[in-house]
C-alpha positions in Angstrom: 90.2 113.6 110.0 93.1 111.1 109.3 96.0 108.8 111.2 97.0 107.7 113.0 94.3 106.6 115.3 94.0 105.5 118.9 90.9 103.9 119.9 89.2 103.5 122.8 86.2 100.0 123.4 84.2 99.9 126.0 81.8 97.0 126.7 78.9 97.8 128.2 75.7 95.1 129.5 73.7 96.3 126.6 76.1 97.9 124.0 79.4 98.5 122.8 80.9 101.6 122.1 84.0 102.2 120.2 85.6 106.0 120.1 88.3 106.5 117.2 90.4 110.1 118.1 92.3 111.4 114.9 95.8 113.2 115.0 94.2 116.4 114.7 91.5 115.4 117.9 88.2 114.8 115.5 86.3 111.7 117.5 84.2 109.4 116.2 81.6 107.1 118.0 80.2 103.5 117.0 78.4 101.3 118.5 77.5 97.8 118.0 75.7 95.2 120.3 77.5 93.6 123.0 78.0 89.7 122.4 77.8 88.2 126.4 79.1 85.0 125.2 82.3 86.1 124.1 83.0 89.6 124.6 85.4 90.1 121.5 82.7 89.2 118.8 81.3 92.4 120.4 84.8 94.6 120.0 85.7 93.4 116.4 81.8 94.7 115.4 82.4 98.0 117.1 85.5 97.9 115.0 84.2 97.1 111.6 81.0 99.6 112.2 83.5 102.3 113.2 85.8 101.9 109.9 83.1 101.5 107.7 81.3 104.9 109.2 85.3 106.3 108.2 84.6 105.1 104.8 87.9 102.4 105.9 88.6 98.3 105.6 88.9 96.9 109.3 92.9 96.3 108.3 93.0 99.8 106.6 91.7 101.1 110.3 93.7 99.4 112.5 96.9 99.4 110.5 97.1 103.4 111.0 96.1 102.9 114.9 99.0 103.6 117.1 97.2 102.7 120.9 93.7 100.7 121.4 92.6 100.7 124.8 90.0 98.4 126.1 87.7 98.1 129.2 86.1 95.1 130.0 83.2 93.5 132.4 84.7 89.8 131.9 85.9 89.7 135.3 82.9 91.5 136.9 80.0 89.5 135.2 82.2 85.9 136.0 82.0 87.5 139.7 78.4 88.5 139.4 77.5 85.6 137.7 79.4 83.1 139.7 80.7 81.7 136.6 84.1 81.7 137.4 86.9 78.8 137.1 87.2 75.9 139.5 89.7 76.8 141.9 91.7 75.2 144.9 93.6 76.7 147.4 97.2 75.8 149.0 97.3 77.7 152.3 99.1 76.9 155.9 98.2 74.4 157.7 95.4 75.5 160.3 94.3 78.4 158.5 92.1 76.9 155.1 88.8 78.7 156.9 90.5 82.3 156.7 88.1 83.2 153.3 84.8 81.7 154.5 85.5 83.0 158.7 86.6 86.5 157.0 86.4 89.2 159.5 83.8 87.6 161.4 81.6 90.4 160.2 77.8 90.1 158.5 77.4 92.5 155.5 73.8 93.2 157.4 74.9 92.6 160.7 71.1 93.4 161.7 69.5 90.7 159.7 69.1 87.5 161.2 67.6 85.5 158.9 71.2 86.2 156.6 72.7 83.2 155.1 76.5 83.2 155.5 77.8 83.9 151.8 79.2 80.9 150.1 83.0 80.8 149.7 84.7 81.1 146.6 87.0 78.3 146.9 84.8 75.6 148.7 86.4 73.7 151.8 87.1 70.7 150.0 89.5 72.6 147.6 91.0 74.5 150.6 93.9 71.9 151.2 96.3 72.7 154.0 100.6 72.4 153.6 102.4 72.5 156.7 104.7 75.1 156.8 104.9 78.8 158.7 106.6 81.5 158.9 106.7 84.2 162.2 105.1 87.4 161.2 108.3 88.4 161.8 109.2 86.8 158.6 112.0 84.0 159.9 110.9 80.0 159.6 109.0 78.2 162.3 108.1 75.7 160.8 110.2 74.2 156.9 107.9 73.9 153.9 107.1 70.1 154.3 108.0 68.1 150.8 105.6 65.5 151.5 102.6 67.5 152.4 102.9 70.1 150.0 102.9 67.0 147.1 99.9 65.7 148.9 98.0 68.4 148.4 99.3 69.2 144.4 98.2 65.7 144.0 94.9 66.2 145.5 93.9 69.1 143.3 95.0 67.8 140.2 92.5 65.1 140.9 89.8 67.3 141.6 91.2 68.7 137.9 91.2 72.7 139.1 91.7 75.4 136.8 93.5 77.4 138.9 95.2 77.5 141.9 95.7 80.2 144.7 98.5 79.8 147.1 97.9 81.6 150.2 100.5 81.0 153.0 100.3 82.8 156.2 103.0 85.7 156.3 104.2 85.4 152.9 104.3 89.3 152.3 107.3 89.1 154.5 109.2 86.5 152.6 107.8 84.4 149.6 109.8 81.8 149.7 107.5 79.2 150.4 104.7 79.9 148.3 107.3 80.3 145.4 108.1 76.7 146.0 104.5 75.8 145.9 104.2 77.7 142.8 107.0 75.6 141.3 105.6 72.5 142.6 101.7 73.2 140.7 103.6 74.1 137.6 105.0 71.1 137.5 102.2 68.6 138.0 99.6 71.3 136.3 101.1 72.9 133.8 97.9 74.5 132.1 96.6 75.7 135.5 96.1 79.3 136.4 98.3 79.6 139.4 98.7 83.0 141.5 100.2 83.6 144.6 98.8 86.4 147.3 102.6 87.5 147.6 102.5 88.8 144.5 98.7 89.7 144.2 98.3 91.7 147.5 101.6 91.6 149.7 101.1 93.5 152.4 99.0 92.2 155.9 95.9 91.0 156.5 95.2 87.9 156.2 91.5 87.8 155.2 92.1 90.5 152.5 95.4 89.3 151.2 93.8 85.6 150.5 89.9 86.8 149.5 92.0 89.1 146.6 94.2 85.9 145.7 90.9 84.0 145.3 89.1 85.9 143.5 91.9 87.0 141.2 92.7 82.7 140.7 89.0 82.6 140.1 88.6 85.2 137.0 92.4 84.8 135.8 91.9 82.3 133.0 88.6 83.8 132.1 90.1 87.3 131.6 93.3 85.6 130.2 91.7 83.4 127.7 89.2 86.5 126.6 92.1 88.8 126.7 94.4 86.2 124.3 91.6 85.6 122.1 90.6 89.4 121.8 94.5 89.9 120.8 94.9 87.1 118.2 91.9 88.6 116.5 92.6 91.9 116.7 96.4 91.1 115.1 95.1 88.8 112.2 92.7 92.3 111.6 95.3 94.3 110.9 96.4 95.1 114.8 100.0 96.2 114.6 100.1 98.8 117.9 99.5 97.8 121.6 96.6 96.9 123.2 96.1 98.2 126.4 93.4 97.5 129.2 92.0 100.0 132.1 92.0 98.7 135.3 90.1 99.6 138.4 92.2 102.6 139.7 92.2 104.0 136.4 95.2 103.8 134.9 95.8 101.2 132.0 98.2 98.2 131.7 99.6 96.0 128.6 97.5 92.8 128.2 100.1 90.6 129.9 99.5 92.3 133.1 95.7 92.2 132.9 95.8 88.8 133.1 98.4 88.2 135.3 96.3 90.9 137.8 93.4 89.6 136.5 91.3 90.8 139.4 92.4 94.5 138.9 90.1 94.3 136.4 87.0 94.3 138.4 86.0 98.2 137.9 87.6 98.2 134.3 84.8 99.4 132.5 83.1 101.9 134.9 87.1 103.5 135.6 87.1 104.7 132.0 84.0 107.0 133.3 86.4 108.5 135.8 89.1 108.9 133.5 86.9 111.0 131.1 85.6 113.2 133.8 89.2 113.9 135.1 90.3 114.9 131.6 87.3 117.6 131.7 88.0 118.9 134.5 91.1 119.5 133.1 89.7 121.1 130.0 88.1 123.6 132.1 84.8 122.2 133.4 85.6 122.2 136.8 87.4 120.3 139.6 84.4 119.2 141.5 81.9 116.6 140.1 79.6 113.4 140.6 80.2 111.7 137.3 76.7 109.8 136.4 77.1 107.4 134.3 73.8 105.4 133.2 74.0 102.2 130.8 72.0 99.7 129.5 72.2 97.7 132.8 73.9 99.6 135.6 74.6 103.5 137.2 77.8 104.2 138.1 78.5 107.3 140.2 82.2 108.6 141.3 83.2 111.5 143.0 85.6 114.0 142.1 87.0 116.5 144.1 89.6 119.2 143.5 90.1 117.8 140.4 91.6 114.5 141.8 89.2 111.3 142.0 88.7 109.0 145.1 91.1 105.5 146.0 90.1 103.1 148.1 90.3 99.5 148.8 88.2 96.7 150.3 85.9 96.8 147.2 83.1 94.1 147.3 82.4 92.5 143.5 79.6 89.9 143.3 80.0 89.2 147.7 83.8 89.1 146.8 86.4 91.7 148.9 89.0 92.8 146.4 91.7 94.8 148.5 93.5 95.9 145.6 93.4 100.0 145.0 90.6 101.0 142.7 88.4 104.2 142.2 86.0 104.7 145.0 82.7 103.9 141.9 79.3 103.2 143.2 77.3 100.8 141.3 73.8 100.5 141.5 71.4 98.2 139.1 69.4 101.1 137.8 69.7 101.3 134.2 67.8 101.3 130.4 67.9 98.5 130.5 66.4 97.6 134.3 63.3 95.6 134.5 60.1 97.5 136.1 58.0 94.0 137.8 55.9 93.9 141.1 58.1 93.1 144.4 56.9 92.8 148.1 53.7 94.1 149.0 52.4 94.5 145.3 54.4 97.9 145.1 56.7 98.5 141.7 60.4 97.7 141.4 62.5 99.1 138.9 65.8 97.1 138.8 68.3 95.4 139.6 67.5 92.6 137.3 68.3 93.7 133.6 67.5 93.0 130.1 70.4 93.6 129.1 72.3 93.0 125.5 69.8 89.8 124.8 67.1 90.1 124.8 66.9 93.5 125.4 64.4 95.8 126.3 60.7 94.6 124.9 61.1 97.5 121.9 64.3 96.4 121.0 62.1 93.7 119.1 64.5 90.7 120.1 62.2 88.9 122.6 61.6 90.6 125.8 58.3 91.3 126.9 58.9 93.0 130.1 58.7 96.7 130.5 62.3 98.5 130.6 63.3 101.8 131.7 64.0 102.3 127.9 60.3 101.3 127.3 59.0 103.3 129.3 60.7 106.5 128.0 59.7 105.0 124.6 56.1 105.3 125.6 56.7 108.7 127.3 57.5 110.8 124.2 61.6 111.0 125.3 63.1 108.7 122.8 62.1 108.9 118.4 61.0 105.4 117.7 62.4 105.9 114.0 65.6 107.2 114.6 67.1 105.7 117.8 71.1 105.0 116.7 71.0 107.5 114.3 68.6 106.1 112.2 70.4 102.4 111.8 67.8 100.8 114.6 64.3 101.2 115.0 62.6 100.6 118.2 59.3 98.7 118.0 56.5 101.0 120.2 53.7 98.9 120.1 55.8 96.3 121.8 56.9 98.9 124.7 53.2 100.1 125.4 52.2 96.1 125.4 54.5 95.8 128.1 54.3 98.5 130.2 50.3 97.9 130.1 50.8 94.0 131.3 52.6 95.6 134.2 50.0 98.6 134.5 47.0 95.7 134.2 48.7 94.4 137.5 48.8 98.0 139.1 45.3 99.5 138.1 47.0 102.0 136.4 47.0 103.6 132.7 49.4 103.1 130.5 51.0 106.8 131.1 50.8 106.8 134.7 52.5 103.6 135.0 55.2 104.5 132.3 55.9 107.2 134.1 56.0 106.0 137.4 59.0 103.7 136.1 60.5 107.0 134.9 60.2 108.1 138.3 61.2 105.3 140.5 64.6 104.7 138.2 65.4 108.4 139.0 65.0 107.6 142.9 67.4 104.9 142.4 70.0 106.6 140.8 70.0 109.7 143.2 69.8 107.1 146.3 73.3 106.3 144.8 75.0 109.5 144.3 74.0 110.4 147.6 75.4 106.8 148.6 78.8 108.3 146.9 78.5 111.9 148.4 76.7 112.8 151.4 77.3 109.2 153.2 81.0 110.5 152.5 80.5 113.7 154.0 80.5 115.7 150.9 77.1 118.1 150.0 76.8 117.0 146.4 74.9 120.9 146.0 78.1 122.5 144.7 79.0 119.4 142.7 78.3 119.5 138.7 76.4 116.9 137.8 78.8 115.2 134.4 75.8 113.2 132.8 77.0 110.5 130.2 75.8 107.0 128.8 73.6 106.5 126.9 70.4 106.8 128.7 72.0 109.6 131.9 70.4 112.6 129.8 67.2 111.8 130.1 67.4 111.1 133.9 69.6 114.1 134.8 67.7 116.8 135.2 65.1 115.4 137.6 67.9 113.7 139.6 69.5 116.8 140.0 66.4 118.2 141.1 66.1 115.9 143.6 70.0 116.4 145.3 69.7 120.0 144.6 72.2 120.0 142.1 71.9 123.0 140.0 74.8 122.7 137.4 74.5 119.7 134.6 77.1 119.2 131.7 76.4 116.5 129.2 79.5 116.4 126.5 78.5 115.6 123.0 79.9 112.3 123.2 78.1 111.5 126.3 77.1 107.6 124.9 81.2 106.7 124.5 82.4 109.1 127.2 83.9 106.1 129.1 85.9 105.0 125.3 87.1 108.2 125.2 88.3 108.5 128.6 90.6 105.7 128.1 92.8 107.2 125.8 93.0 110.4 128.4 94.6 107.9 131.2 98.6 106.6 131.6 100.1 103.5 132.0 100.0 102.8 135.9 102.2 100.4 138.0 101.8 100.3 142.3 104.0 98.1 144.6 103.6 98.3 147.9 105.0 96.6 151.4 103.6 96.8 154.5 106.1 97.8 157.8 104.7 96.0 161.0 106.4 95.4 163.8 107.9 98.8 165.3 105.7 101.8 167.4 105.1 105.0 165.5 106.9 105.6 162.6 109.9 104.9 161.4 113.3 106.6 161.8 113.9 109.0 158.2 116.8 106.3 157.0 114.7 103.5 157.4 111.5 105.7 155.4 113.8 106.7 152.8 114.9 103.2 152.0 111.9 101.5 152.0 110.3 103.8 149.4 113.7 104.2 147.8 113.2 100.2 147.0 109.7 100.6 146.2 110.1 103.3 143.6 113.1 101.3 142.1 110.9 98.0 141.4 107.8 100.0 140.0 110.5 102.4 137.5 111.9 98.9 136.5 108.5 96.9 135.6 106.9 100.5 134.2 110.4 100.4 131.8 109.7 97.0 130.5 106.2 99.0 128.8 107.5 101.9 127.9 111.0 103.9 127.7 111.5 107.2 129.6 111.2 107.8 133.1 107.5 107.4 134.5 106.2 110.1 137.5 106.5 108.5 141.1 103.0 108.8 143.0 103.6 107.9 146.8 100.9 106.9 149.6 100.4 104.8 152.6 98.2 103.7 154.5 98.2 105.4 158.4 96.5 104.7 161.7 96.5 106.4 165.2 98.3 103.7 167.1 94.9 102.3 169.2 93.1 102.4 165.9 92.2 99.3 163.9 91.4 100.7 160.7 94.1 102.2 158.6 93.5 105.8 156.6 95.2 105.9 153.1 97.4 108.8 153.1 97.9 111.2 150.0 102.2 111.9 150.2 102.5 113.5 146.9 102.8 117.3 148.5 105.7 115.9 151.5 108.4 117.6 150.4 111.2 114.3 149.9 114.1 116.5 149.6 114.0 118.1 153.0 114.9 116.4 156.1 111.9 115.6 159.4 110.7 113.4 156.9 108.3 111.5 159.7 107.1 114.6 161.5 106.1 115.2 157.4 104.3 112.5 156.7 102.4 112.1 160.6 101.2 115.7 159.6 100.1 114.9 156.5 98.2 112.0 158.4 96.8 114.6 161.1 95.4 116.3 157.4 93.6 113.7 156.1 92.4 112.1 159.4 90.7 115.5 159.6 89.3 116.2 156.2 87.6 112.7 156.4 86.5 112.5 160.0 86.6 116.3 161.2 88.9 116.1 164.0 92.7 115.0 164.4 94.8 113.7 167.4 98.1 115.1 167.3 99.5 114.5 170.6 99.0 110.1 169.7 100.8 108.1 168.3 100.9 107.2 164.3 101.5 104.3 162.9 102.6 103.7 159.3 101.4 100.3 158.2 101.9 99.9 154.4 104.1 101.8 152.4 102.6 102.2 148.4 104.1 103.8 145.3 102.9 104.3 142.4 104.7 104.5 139.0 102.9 106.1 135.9 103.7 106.7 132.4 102.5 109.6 130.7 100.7 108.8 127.2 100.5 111.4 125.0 97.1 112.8 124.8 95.0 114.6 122.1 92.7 117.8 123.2 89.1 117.3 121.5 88.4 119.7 118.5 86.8 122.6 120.1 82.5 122.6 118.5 83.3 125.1 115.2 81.2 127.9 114.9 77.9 128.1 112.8 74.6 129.8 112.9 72.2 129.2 115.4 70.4 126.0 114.9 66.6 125.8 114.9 64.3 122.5 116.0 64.6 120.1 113.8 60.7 119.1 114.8 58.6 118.5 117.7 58.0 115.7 119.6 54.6 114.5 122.1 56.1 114.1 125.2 55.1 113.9 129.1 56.4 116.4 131.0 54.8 118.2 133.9 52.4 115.9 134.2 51.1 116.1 130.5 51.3 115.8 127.0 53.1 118.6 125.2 54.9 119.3 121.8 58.4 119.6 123.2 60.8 121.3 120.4 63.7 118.5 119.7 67.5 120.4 118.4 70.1 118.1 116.9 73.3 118.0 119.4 75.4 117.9 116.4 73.8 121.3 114.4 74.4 123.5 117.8 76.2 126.4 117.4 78.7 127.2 120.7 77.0 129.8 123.9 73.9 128.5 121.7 71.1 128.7 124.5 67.7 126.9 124.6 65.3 126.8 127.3 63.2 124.0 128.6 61.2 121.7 128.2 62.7 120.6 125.2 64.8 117.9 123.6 68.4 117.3 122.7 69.1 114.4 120.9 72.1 113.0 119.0 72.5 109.5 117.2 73.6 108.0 120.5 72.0 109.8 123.2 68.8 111.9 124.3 68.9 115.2 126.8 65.5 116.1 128.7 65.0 119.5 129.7 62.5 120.1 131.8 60.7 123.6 132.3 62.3 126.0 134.0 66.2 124.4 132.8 68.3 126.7 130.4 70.8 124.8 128.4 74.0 126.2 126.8 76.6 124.5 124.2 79.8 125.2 125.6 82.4 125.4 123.1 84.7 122.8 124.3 82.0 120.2 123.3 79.5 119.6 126.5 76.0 121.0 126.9 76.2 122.6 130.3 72.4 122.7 131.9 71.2 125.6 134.6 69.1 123.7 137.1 66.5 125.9 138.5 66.5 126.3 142.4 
């Protein structure tokens, strides 16, 4: 293996895993613990643990690294968390309740007992400044001098951190909140300030300002990680760019990432996606659920044809983000999730977390209440002695104590309880791939079923079960899947502009310019990160003229140099109006509301080294496990000593320094070649 490297971090609730690819595609895997506090105490362990397994000094490692790409759960946990800055608002006069009336909607609309959520930018920081522009986008009423200084004033009493300027119409024509922009700079220089005609310019005004909000409310906490990240990655040795993912997938230098600060919402989970994209590529197939289980969360994503879900409107700690992401669901199932007694004296397993510290009770650091991990501990699944590879040790004695405190509480034994966690954390994490597939209209049955993280193996094969999934793959570096499916993704830049105003669509000049434009602002800004010309991805979003709702609209396969461009694109509205809701009306009108394109930079990427070939590889021991409902000596294989089409049958164990596959009877596993265990569910 040698230079140069790229490297991939991901931070996870519990750990941190670092994935080094070589020139000639070798991949190596660290981990180290995630630091909550500050993030980048986390990253520069993962580093040093990952040059020191190379037999490397940190600045030996990172001076012969050409791209380091990072994902991040600084803006999500601030969300979560509701640590976030202190933030005011500028909007127009008349309109400072827009984020706390929001679409007059309840996220329970059936539960009356709901408390309204609490706005992230309270009243008293919502000033108003009297100006406004017509939705068509001309003056009604002048930015007012006096009020606008008023209000600057009043903030920088209230000593805000940051400052979201949300005027009513401003996608048409930013003129005014630029001049508020100017205006907080000026009085406030060291505040965050971010305007929703940069962060979201298109209509709606609920969505536009919520965005703005939230991304003024995480921007100097992702900026100040971000900086401090950098300056200690460049006094390391750090000569290349740092790059960070961002929700829809696609990564962006570090600049961006804080100026877009919410875009970073989904950055961790997106790295998932990424990974699962590039497999499909390398032949496993264009249709999968990607599973991806943590210390402290699931994530599930759909992927279809071999291209993964967009959407917009996603909800982050109560939050609406309406910036494009990948369509992830997120549900507080992990190794890490606490099994207590809820309503009714019946077992929970989740949301709440152990997470990184203290960890679950055998991680010996403190916690005393059974985890998922502790209860696989106690079940046989996980080797006590050789968890990490050998460097950790998990304490035993401390998992049984506290899955029989819980079991005390049930009447139950200590197995039977252990493995009713087992059981109830599977539930969960099904509940949310059907949440991702079969809510969506998709029958998850013909799906494979791309099991990574650290702790998906040993959940996949019974959650498979359960959907009816017969087909599991679990790639060798299942634990830092999500690292290494960073450096498979492109740089990425979308503008967008919304049209409002005229029936139907648009006559073809008037189409042609408005993307012309688009496209020429998202070449320029992609430019500025990289030479060469970047691949134009168009969209928008589409409604049948009564509707309220708009569809987003795939416009990659319109053909741009033929002419009937709008008959093109209201058919390829008809097409997806059909796939998604079964019928289509192509005798109404359509509407095109908001124009997006895309611009993305191809990075050059690195195929993984295909698994060499070796003699068959026998158990490397037995291991007392529960399966079926009792003890047995299960045979346990080294993922690492597998030879390729190497086949083993169930129930056994697969284990590697990072992660742990259950079989259960009846599976028959197979090392594919390209580097993933691929798992015959039986029906």
């Amino acid at each position: 293996m040698h230079g140069p490297w790229r490297i991939g971090v991901d931070v996870g609730g519990t750990f941190t895993d670092v994935v080094c690819l070589g020139a000639d595609g070798t991949t190596i895997l660290a981990k180290a613990a995630t630091t909550p506090d500050d993030q980048s105490r986390g990253v520069l362990d993962g580093l040093a643990t990952l040059a020191a397994e190379m037999h490397l000094t940190l600045r030996e490692l990172l001076g012969d690294t050409e791209r380091l790409v990072h994902g991040t759960t600084v803006a999500t946990n601030a969300l979560l968390e509701r640590r976030t800055a202190r933030v005011g608002m500028l909007t127009t006069e008349g309109h400072r309740d827009i984020i706390e009336m929001r679409e007059g909607l309840k996220p329970e609309r059936y539960d009356l007992r709901l408390s309204p959520p609490a706005p992230l930018v309270p009243r008293r920081l919502r000033l108003p400044v009297r100006e406004r522009l017509r939705a068509e986008g001309d003056v009604a009423v002048a930015l007012d001098a006096t009020s606008l200084a008023a209000a600057v004033a009043a903030l920088r009493e209230e000593r805000v951190e940051a400052v979201a300027i949300c005027l009513l119409h401003s996608w048409r024509d930013p003129s005014h909140e630029r001049a508020a922009r100017d205006a907080v700079r000026a009085a406030m220089p060291d505040a965050y300030v971010t305007l929703s005609s940069d962060v979201l310019p298109q209509i709606k005004e609920f969505e536009r300002f919520s965005t703005t909000a939230v991304n003024a409310a995480v921007g100097p906490i992702v900026a100040g990680y971000l900086g401090r990240l950098e300056a200690r990655l460049r006094e390391a040795g750090l000569q290349a760019p740092l790059f960070v993912i961002l929700s829809h997938g696609g990564v962006a230098p570090v600049a961006e990432a804080a100026r877009l600060a919410a875009g970073t919402a989904l950055s961790g989970p997106a790295g998932g996606v990424a990974a699962g994209l590039a497999l499909a590529r390398m032949g496993l197939g264009g249709d999968l659920v990607t599973f991806d289980v943590g210390g402290t969360s699931t994530d599930v994503a759909l992927i279809a044809g071999g291209e993964a879900a967009l959407g917009r409107g996603r909800v982050v700690g109560g939050e609406r983000i309406a910036l494009e992401s990948l369509d992830i669901v997120t549900l507080g199932a992990g190794g890490g999730s606490i099994a207590h007694l809820g309503a009714g004296g019946m077992m929970r397993v989740g949301p709440r977390s152990a997470g990184a510290v203290p960890g679950p009770a055998c991680y010996g650091a403190g916690g005393t209440e059974p985890a998922v991990t502790d209860a696989n501990l106690v079940l046989g699944y996980l080797d006590a002695a050789r968890f990490l590879g050998g460097r950790r040790s998990l304490d035993l004695a401390a998992a049984e104590a506290a899955v029989d405190r819980l079991a005390a509480r049930l009447g139950l034994g200590r197995m039977d309880c252990a493995a009713g966690i087992h059981a109830l954390a599977n539930v969960a994490m099904a509940d949310g791939i059907r949440i991702a597939t079969v809510r969506r209209g998709v029958d998850p049955r013909g799906f494979t079923l791309l099991a990574f993280g650290g702790a998906a193996g040993l959940h996949a094969s019974a959650v498979a079960r359960d959907l009816g999934m017969r087909r599991i793959a679990v790639p060798l570096l299942a634990a830092g899947l999500s690292a290494w499916g960073m450096l498979q993704t492109d740089l990425r830049y979308e503008v967008s502009r919304s049209l409002v105003g005229a029936a139907g669509l648009p006559e073809e000049a008037t189409l042609r310019g408005l993307f012309a434009e688009l496209e020429a602002a998202a070449r320029a800004r992609l430019r500025e990160w990289m030479p060469g010309d970047p691949a134009i991805r168009r969209s928008a979003d589409m409604r049948y003229g009564e509707q309220v709702f708009e569809v987003g609209v795939p416009l990659d396969a319109v053909d741009w140099d033929q002419p009937g461009l709008p008959v093109a694109l209201a058919e390829a509205f008809h097409a997806r109006h059909e796939a998604l809701f079964t019928y289509a009306l192509r005798g109404e009108e359509v509407v095109l509301v908001t124009a997006r394109v895309a611009a993305v930079g191809r990075l050059p990427s690195r195929p993984p080294q295909p698994v060499p070939a070796r003699a068959e590889a026998a158990p490397a021991g037995t291991r007392r496990a529960l399966v079926g409902g009792k003890m047995q000596d299960l045979p346990v294989y080294a993922f690492a000593a597998l030879a390729p089409d190497q086949h083993i049958d169930g129930p056994a164990i697969v284990e590697s320094s990072s992660t742990t596959v259950l079989l259960l009877p009846g599976d028959r596993a197979r090392l594919d070649p390209r580097g993933w265990l691929e798992i015959e569910v039986p029906g």
